[in-house]
Every structure is written in structure tokens, then in C-alpha cells.
C-alpha positions in Angstrom: 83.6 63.9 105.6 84.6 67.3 104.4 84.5 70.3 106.7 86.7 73.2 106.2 86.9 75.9 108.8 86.8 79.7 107.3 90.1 80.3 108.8 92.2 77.4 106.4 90.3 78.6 103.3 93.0 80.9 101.4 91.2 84.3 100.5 91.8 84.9 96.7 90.1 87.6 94.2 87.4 86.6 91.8 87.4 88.1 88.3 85.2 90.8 89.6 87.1 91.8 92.1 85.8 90.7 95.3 87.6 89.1 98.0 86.5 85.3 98.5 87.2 82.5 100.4 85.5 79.2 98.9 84.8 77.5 101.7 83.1 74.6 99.6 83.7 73.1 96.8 84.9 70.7 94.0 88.6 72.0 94.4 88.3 71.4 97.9 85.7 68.5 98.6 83.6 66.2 97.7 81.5 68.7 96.3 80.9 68.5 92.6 77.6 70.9 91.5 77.9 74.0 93.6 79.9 75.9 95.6 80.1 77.8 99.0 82.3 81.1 99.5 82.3 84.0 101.6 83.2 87.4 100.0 84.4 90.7 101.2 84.2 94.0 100.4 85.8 97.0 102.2 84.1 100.6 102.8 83.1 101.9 99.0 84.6 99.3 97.0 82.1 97.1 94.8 82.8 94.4 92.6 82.7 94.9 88.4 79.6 95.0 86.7 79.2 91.3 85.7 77.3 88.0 84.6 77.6 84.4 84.4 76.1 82.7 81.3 75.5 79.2 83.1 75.9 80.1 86.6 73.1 81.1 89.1 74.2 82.1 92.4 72.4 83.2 95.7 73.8 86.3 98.1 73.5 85.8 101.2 74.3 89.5 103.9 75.9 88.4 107.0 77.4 92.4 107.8 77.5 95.7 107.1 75.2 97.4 104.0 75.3 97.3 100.1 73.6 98.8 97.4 72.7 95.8 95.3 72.3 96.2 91.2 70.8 93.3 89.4 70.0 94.0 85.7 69.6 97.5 86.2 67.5 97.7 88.9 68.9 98.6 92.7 67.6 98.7 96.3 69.3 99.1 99.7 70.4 95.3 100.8 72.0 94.1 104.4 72.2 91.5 107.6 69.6 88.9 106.7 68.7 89.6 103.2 69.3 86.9 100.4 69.4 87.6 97.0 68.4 85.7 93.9 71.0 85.8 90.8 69.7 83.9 87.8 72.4 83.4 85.1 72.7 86.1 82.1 72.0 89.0 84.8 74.3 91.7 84.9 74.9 92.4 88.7 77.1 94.2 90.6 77.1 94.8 94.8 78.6 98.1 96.4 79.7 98.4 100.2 77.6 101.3 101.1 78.2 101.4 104.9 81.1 102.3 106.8 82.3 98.7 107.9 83.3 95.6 105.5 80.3 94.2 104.0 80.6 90.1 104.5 78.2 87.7 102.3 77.9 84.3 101.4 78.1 83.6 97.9 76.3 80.3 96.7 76.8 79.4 92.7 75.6 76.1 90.6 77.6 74.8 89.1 80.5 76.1 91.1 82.4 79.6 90.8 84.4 79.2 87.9 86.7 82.3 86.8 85.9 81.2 83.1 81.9 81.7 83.4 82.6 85.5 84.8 81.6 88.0 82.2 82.8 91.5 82.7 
């Protein structure tokens, strides 16, 4: 059985700049056709425009508030909202509020620095 507490999952920086812990995933279980992170942004910071050819991923707000931009359109996002990232979508997400914004970050197949577009 796999189960990996946030606090032994080693933060690292995706290709778009966000900060991530994968919490799940086939370099760290059983896991094979998706994968489970948390991401971090700080006060103003957002991550680089970007799209995945295969991957589809799923944000999920657990704090703070973001501006989210998903090809080309944007609304006001925060604690409870999930949003819907079909592949070939430019997308970007801004911190907008004064805290670190904290969301979980599903993608199928898993993140993969390779399938990051900029």
C-alpha cells in the first residue's frame, strides 16, 4: 500500500514555474496513469503561460485566490473551486490574494516535464 504524507514529498519546480509536491505518482508508487501534486504559488507570482499536448489535468483551490486563464478566457477562482484543463489549452493561474494560493493538481497520464509547452 502506498501512502505518502505531504511532509516527505520533496517540493521541486515544474517547467512552468510553480512549486509542487507530487504526492502521487508513478515515480513514487504504484501509480501508473495519473498523478497527484500540490502546487504553490506565493503573493503575485503565476506560473508561465502553458499547455500540454496529451495531458489533461484538474485544479483543485484549497487557499487563498487566483485569477485563472484558460485559452484566453479568465474569471476570479478560489477555496472549493475545481477547474477543468483539457489538453492543447493554453492556461496559466495568478496568486491574486495576499496569502500563498495552495491547489491540488491532478494530470492523466502523469506530470511529465516533457509534455509542458511554454
Amino acid at each position: 500500500m502506498d501512502v505518502i504524507n505531504h511532509r516527505e514529498a520533496v517540493p521541486f519546480v515544474t517547467a512552468d514555474g510553480s512549486t509542487i509536491r507530487e504526492l502521487l505518482a508513478h515515480r513514487n508508487s504504484a501509480i501508473r496513469s495519473q498523478s497527484l501534486a500540490e502546487a504553490r504559488l506565493a503573493p503575485g507570482q503565476a506560473t508561465t503561460p502553458h499547455h500540454h499536448k496529451v495531458t489533461e489535468e484538474i485544479y483543485y483551490i484549497l487557499s487563498g485566490t487566483a485569477r485563472m486563464t484558460l485559452a484566453g478566457e479568465s474569471r476570479p477562482v478560489g477555496p472549493g473551486d475545481a477547474i477543468a484543463i483539457p489538453p492543447g489549452l493554453v492556461h496559466t493561474i495568478e496568486n491574486t490574494g495576499g496569502g500563498e494560493l495552495v491547489f491540488l493538481c491532478t494530470c492523466a497520464p502523469g506530470y511529465e516535464h516533457t509534455d509542458t509547452y511554454l
